[in-house]
BALO-186933 format. One line per 5 residues: number of its first residue (from 1); their letters; for each residue x, y, z of N, C-alpha, C. Coordinates in nm, 2 decimals. Last residue first. Layout:
BEGIN
NUM> a> X/Y/Z/X/Y/Z/X/Y/Z | ...
//
This chain:
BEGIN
125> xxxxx> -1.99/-2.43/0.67/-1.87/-2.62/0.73/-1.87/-2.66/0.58 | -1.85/-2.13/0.73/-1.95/-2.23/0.65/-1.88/-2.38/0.64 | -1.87/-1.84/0.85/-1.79/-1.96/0.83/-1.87/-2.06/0.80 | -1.85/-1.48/0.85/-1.98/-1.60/0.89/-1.91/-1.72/0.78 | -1.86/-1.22/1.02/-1.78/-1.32/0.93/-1.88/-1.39/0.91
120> xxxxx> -1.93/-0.82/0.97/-1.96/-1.00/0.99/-1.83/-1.12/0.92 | -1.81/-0.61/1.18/-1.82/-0.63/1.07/-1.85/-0.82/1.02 | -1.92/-0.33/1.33/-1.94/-0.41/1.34/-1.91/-0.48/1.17 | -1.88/-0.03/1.40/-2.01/-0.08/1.35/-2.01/-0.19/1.34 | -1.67/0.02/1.73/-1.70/0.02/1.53/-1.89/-0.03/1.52
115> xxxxx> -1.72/0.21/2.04/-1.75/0.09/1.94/-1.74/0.09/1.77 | -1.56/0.32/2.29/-1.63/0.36/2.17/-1.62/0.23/2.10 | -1.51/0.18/2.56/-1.60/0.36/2.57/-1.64/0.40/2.43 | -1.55/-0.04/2.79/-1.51/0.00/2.69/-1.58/0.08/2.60 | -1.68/-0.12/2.98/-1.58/-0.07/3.03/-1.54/-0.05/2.89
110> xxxxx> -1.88/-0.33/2.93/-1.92/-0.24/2.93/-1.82/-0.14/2.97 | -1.72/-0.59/2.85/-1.71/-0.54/2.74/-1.84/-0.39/2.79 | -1.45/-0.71/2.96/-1.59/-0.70/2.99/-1.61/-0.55/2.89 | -1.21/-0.80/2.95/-1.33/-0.88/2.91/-1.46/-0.83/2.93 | -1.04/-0.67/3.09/-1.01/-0.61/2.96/-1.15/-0.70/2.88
105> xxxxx> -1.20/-0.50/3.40/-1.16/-0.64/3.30/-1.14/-0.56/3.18 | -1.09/-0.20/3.58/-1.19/-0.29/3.50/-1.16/-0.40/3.45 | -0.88/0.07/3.43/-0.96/0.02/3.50/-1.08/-0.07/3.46 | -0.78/0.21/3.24/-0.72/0.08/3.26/-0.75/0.02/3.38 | -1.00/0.35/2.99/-0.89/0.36/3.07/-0.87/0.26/3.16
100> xxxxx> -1.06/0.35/2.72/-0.98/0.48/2.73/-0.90/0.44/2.93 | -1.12/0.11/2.48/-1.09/0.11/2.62/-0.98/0.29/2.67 | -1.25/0.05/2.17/-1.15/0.12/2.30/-1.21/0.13/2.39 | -1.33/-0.20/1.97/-1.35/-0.12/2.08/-1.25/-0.05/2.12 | -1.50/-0.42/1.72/-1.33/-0.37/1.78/-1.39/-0.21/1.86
95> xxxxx> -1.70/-0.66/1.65/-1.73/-0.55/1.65/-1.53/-0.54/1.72 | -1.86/-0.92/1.43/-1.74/-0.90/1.51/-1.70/-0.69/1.52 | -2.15/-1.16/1.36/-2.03/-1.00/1.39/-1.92/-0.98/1.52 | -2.01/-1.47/1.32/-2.07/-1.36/1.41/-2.06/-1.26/1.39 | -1.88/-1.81/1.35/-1.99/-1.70/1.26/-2.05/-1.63/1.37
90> xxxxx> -1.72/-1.97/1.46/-1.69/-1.81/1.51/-1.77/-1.74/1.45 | -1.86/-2.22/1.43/-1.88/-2.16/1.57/-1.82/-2.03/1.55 | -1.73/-2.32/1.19/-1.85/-2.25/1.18/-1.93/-2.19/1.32 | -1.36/-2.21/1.21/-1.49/-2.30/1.26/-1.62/-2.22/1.24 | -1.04/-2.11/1.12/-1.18/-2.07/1.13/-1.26/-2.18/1.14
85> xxxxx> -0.79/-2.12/1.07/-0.87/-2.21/1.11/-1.01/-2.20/1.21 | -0.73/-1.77/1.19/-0.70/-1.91/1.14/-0.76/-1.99/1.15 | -0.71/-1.40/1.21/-0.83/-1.55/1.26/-0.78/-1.67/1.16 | -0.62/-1.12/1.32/-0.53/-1.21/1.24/-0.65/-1.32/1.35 | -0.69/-0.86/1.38/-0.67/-0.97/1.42/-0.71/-1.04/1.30
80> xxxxx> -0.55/-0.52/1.46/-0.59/-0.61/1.34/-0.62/-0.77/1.45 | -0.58/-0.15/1.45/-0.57/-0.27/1.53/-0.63/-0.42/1.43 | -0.42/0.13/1.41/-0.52/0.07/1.38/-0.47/-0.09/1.42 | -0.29/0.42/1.37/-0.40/0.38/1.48/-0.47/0.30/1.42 | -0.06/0.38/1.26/-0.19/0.39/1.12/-0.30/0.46/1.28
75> xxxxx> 0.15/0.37/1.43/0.15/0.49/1.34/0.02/0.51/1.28 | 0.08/0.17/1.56/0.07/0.22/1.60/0.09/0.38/1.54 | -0.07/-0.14/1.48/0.01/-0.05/1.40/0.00/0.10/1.49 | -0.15/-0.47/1.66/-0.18/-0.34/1.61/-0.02/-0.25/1.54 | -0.32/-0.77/1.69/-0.18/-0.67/1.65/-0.26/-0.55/1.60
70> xxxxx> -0.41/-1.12/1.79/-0.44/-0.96/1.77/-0.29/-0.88/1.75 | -0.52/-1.45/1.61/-0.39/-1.32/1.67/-0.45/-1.16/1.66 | -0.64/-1.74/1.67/-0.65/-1.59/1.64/-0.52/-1.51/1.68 | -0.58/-1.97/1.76/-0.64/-1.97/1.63/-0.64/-1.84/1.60 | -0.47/-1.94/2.04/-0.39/-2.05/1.97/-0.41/-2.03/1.80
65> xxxxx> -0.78/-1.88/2.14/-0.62/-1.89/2.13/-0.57/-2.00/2.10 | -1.08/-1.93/2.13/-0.97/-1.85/2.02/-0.82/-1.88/2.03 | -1.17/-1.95/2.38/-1.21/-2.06/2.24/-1.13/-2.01/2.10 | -1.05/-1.79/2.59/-1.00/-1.95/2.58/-1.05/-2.04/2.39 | -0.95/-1.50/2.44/-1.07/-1.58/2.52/-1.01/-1.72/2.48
60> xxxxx> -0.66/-1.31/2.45/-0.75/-1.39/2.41/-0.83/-1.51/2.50 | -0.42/-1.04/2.52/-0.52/-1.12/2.56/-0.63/-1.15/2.48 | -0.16/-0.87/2.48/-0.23/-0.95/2.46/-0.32/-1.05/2.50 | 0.05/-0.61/2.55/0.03/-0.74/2.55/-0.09/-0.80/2.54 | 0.16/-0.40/2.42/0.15/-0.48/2.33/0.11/-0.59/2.38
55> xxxxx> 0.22/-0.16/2.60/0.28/-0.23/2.60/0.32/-0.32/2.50 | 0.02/0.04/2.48/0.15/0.13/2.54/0.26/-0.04/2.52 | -0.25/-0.09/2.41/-0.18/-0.06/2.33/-0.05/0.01/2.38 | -0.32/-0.45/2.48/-0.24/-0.33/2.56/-0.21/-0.22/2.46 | -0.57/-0.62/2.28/-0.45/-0.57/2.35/-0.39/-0.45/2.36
50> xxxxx> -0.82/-0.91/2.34/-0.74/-0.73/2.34/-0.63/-0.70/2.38 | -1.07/-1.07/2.19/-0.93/-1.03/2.23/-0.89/-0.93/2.27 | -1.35/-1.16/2.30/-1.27/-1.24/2.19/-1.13/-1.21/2.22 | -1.62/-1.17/2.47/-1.53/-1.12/2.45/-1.46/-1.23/2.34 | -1.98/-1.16/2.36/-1.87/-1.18/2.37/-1.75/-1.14/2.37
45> xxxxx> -2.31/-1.02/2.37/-2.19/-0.99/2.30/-2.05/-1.10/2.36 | -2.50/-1.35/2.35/-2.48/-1.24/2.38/-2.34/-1.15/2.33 | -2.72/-1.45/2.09/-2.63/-1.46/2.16/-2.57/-1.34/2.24 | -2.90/-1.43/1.85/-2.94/-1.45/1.97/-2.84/-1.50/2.07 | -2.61/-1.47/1.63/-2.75/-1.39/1.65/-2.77/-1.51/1.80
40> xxxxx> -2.28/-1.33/1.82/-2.37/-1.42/1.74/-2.50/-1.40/1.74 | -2.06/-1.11/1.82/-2.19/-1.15/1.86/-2.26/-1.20/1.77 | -1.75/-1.03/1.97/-1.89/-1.09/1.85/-1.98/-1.10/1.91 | -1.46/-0.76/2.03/-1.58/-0.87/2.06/-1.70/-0.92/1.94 | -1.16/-0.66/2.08/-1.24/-0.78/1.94/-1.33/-0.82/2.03
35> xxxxx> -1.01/-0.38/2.20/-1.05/-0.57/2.16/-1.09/-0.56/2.09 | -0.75/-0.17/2.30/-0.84/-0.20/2.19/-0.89/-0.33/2.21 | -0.64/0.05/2.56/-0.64/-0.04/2.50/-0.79/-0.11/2.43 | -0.60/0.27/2.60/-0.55/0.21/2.69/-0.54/0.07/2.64 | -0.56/0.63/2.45/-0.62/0.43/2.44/-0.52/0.36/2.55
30> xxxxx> -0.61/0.91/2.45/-0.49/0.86/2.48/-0.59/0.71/2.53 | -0.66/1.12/2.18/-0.72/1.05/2.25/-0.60/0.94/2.34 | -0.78/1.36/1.89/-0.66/1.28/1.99/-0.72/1.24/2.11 | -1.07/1.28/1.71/-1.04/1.40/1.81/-0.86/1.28/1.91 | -1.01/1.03/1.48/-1.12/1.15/1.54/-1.03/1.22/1.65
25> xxxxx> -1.01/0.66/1.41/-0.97/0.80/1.39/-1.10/0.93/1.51 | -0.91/0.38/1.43/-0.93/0.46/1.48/-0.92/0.60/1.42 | -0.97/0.05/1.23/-0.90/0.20/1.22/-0.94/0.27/1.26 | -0.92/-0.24/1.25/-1.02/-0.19/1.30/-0.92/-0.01/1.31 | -0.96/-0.56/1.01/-0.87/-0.42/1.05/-0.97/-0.35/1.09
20> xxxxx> -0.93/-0.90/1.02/-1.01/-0.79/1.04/-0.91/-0.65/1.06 | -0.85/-1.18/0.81/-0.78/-1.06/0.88/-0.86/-0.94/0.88 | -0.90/-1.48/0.80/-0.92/-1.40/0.77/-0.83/-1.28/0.83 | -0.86/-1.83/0.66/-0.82/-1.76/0.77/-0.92/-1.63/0.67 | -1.05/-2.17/0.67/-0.96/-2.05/0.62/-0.93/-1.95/0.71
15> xxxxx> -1.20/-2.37/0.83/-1.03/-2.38/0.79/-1.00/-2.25/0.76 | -1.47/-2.35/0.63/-1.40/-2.41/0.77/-1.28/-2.37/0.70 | -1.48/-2.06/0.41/-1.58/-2.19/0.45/-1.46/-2.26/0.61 | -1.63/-1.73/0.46/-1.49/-1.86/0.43/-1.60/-1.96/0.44 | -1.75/-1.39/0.38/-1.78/-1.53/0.39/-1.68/-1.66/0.36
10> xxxxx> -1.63/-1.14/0.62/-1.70/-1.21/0.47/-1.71/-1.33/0.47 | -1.41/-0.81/0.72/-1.53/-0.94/0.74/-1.54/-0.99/0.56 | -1.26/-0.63/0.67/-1.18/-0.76/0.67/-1.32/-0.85/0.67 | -1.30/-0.37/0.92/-1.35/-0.38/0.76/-1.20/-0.55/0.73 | -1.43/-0.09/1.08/-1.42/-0.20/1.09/-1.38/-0.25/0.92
5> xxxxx> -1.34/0.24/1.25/-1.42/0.16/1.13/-1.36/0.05/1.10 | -1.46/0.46/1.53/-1.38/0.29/1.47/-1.45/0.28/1.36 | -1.38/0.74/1.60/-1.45/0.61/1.50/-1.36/0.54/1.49 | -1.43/0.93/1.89/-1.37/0.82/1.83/-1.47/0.77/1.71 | -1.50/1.30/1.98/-1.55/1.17/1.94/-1.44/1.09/1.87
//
């Protein structure tokens, strides 16, 4: 088994930034790669970000980029995004995933094999 444990969520108002850390631990495991998805209430899960972990490359959903950064530490196993200019549209849990293998969209979020618990932001205008 994988845990993700999630932890950076909380309450900003517009504008500020945050930084989520998502820290893998448990049985070795070879990752193909980590995201960021949310979910707002009565909404569905969404994708947000992910990236490569062998390469580093990167992918974000159209309403983030430019405002969010993903990164990871590959010594800690642990994957970060870095959120800027936060809007009261990204209030949501925000949950971080692995992806064990490199088949599939990196957006779609039933191709991805262990989940954190999920940690809230929620942005206030």
């Amino acid at each position: 088994q994988v845990q993700l444990v999630e932890t950076g969520g909380g309450l900003v108002q517009a504008g500020d930034s945050l930084r989520l850390s998502c820290a893998a631990s448990g049985r070795a495991f070879s990752t193909y790669a980590m995201g960021w998805f949310r979910q707002a209430p009565g909404k569905e899960r969404e994708f947000v970000s992910a990236i490569v972990w062998s390469s580093g490359s990167t992918y974000y959903a159209d309403y983030v980029k430019g405002r969010f950064t993903v990164s990871r530490d590959n010594a800690k196993n642990t994957v970060y995004l870095q959120m800027n200019s936060l809007i009261p549209e990204d209030t949501a849990v925000y949950y971080c995933a692995v992806k064990l293998l490199p088949f599939g969209m990196l957006t779609a979020a039933p191709r991805y094999n262990y989940w954190g618990q999920g940690t809230q932001v929620t942005v206030s205008s």
